[in-house]
C-alpha positions, 0 to 999 in steps of 0.5 A: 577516478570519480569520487564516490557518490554519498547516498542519497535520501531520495527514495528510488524509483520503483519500475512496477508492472501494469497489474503490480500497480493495478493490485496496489490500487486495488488494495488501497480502494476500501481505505478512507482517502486519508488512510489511502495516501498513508497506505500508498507511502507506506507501501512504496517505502516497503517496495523500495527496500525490497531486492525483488520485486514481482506480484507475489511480492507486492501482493504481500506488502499490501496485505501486510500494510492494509492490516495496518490501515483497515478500520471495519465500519461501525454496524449498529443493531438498531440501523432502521433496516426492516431486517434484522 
């Protein structure tokens, strides 16, 4: 009998459809780059521990994650534009 394997600490690879992956990024667009790299691992460390994935799934832990993330921009009364 095979000696039990002990876990491991390298995350599992996740099998996610085209559109999955097209919603992630998607998702992750309006982020800075900086905040696009933390938003991707965050979003695959969700997903790992997730049983079931499927769109639903992955559509709610983008949105979740990207509250997180999301910083609006900065809009000044006084921007020089001609309308206002």
């Amino acid at each position: 009998m095979p000696a039990p394997s002990a876990p491991s600490s390298e995350p599992r690879p996740l099998a996610l459809s085209d559109s999955e992956i097209s919603h992630i990024m998607s998702a992750c667009r309006p982020l800075s780059s900086v905040d696009r790299e933390v938003f991707l691992r965050q979003v695959a460390s969700v997903l790992g521990r997730e049983p079931v994935l499927g769109d639903g799934v992955v559509s709610r832990v983008c949105r979740e994650v990207f509250k997180q993330h999301w910083s609006p921009p900065e809009l000044s009364r006084n921007n020089g534009s001609k309308y206002r």
